[in-house]
C-alpha positions in Angstrom: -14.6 2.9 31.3 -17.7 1.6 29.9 -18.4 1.9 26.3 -20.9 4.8 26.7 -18.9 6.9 28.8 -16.2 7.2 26.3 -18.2 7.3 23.5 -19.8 11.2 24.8 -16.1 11.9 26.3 -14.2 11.4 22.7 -16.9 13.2 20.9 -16.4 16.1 23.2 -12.3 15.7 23.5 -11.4 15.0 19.4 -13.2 18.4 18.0 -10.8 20.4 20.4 -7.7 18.2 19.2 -8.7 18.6 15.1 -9.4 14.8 15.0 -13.3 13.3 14.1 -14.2 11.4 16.1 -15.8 9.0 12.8 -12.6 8.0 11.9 -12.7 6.6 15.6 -15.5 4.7 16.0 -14.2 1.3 15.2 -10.7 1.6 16.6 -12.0 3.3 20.1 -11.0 0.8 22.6 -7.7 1.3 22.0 -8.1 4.8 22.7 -10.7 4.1 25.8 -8.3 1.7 27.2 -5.3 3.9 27.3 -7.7 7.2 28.4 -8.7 4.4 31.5 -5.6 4.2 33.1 -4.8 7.6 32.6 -7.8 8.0 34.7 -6.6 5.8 37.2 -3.0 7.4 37.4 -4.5 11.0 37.7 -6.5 9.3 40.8 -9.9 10.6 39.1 -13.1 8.9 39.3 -14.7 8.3 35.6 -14.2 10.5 32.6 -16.5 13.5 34.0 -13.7 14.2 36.3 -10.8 13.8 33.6 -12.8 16.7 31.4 -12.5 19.0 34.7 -8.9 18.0 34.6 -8.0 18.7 31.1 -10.5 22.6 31.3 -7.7 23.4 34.8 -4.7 21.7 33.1 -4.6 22.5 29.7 -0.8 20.8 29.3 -2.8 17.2 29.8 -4.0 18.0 26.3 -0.5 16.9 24.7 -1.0 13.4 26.9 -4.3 13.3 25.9 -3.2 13.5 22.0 -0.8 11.0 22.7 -3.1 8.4 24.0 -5.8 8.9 20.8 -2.8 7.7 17.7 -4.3 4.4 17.0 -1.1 2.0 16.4 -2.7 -0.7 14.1 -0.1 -1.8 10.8 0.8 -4.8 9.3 3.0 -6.1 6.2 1.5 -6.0 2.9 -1.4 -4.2 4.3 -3.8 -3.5 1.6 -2.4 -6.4 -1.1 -3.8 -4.7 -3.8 -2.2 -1.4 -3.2 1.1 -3.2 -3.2 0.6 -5.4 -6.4 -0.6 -2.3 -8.1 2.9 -0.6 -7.0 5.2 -3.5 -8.4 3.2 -3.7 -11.7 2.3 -0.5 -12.7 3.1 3.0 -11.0 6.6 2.0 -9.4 8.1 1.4 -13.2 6.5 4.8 -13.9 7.3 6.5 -11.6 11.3 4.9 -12.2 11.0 6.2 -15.6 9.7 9.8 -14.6 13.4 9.5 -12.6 15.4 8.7 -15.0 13.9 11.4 -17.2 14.9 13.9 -14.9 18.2 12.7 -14.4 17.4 11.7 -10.8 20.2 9.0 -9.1 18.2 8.0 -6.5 14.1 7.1 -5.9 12.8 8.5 -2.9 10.0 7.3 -0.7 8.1 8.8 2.1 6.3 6.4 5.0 4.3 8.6 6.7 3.1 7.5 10.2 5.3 4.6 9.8 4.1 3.3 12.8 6.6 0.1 13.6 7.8 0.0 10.1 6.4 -2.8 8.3 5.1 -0.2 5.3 8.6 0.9 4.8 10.1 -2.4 5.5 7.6 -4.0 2.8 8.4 -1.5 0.0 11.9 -2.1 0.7 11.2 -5.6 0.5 9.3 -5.0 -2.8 11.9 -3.3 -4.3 14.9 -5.9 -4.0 13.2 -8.9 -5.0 11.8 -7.3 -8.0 15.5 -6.0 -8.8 14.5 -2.4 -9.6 17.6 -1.5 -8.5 19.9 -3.6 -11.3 17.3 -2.8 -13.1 17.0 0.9 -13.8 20.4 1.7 -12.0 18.6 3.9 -10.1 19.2 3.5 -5.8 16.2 3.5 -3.1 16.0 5.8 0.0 13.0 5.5 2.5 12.0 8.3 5.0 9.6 7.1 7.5 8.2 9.1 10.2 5.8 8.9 12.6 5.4 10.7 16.3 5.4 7.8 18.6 9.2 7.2 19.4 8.1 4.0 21.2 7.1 2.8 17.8 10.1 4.0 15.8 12.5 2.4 18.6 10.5 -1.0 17.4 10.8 -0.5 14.1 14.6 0.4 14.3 14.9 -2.9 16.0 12.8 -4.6 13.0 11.8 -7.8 14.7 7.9 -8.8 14.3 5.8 -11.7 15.5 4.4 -13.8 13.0 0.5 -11.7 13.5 2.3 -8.8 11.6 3.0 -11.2 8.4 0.8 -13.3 8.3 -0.4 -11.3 4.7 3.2 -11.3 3.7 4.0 -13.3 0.4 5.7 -16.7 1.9 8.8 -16.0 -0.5 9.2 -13.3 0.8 8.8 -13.9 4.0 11.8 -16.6 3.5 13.6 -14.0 1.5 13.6 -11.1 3.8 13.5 -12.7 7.5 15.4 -14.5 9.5 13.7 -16.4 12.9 14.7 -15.8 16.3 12.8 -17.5 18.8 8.8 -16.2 18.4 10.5 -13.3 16.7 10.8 -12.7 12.4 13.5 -9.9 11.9 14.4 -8.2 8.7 17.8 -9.3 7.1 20.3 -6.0 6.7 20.1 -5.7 3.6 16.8 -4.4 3.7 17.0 -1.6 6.1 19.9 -0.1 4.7 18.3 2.6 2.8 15.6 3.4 5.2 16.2 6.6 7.9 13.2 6.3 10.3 12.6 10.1 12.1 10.3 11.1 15.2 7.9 14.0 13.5 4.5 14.6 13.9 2.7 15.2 10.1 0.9 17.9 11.7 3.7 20.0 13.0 6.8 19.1 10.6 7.5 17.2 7.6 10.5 16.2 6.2 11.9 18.5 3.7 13.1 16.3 0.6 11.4 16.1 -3.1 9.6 13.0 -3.2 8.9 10.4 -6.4 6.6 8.5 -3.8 4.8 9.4 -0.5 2.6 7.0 1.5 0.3 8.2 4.2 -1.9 5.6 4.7 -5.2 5.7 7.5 -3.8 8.7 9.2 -4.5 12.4 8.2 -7.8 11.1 6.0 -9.1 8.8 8.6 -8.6 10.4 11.8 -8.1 14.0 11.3 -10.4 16.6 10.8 -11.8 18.5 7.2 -9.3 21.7 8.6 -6.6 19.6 9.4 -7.1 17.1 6.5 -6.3 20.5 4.2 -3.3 22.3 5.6 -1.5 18.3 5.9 -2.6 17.4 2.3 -1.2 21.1 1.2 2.0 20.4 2.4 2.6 16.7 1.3 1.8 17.9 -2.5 4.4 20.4 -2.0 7.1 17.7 -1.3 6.1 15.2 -4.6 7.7 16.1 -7.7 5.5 16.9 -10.6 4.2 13.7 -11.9 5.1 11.5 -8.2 2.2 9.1 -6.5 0.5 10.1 -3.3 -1.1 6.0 -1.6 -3.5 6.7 1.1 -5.7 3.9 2.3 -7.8 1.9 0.4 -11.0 3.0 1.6 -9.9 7.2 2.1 -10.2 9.3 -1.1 -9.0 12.7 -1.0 -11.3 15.5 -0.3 -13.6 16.5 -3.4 -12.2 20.1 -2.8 -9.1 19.0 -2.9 -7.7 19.0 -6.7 -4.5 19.1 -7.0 -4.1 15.3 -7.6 -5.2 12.8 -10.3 -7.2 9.6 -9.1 -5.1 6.5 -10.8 -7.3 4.3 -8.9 -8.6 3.3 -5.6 -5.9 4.9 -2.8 -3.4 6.0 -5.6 -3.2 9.8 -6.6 -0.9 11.5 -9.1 -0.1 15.4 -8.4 -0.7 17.4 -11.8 2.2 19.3 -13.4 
């Protein structure tokens, strides 16, 4: 499919799926490339033909929606984000725990992708000892629709492209080799539960201290979508608990129900 021809047929499809197609713009081939062979499969001629399809089939829509959930994640993604975490807001936000007589910290990964966000704040968290530290436990939630993905990330083995941001200590720390293959020691996926859910359909139902959703809902979805998601992820942090998105989103400017910390970082109010 040439660059054109997928250009007019995402801005037509995304509208009618709630995602914008800006969010897409750099990250389309993925998207085009997957839409392609669909194509082929269906035994359709270009794109013209596969919007005929989906107006007499509307079921293709759900494979459709499948094919546009850009996969792109890496450890450490976004160093400052994560420095900012160990420093700062994570002791904070351990404190606000211990003040309400919480026993464990708990985390959301939202569109978790293969894992490497909730496999790097795991990592985070043991080396810097919170846990002897404040006697408090970690448990990790990550979700994400694509169950290809969370099979990958259950398996937690990642070439070296996926760390190359990684700090190299912990990279030593936290990995054992295998061939071409880096895989995450035990003792840092114990307290993570990875779950199939699509953000825009369910969430999981747990009070968070900490919720991550990182280039997803802000990036890809649209204004109307971007406000019923946002709603209900506020709902789950506790007064006082850190929303991280990615570091070039910012919340809505309607949207003011959180407190900018600093670039990517949100506090909810209360």
């Amino acid at each position: 499919m040439k660059d054109t021809e997928c250009f007019h047929f995402l801005q037509w499809a995304l509208p009618q799926l709630n995602l914008r197609w800006a969010g897409f713009r750099k990250v389309r081939k993925q998207a085009c490339k997957r839409i392609q062979r669909r194509i082929l499969e269906l035994g359709l001629s270009d794109s013209d033909a596969y919007q005929s399809y989906l107006n007499t089939h509307p079921e293709e829509w759900t494979v459709l929606d499948g094919y546009c959930r850009i996969t792109i994640s890496r450890f450490y993604r976004d160093k400052q984000i994560f420095q900012h975490l160990h420093q700062e807001l994570l002791p904070q936000l351990i404190q606000l725990a211990q003040e309400r007589g919480d026993t464990e910290f708990v985390c959301w990964s939202a569109g978790c992708a293969s894992g490497e966000e909730a496999y790097t704040l795991s990592i985070l968290w043991h080396l810097a000892k919170f846990a002897q530290t404040y006697n408090l436990s970690l448990r990790i939630i990550a979700t994400d629709a694509n169950d290809y993905l969370l099979k990958r990330a259950r398996t937690g083995c990642y070439q070296g492209g996926s760390l190359k941001e990684l700090p190299s200590d912990w990279l030593a720390q936290a990995f054992t080799k295998s061939d071409e293959f880096y895989c995450i020691r035990p003792e840092f996926r114990e307290e993570i539960e990875f779950k199939q859910q699509d953000i825009r359909v369910t969430m999981p139902s747990e009070s968070f201290h900490l919720i991550l959703c990182r280039n997803l809902a802000l990036t890809y979805f649209d204004a109307d979508l971007q406000q019923k998601v946002l709603s209900q992820i506020v709902k789950r942090l506790i007064p006082g608990g850190v929303l991280v998105v990615g570091s070039h989103e910012a919340l809505p400017s309607n949207f003011r129900q959180m407190q900018a910390v600093q670039l990517g970082l949100y506090r909810k109010e209360g």
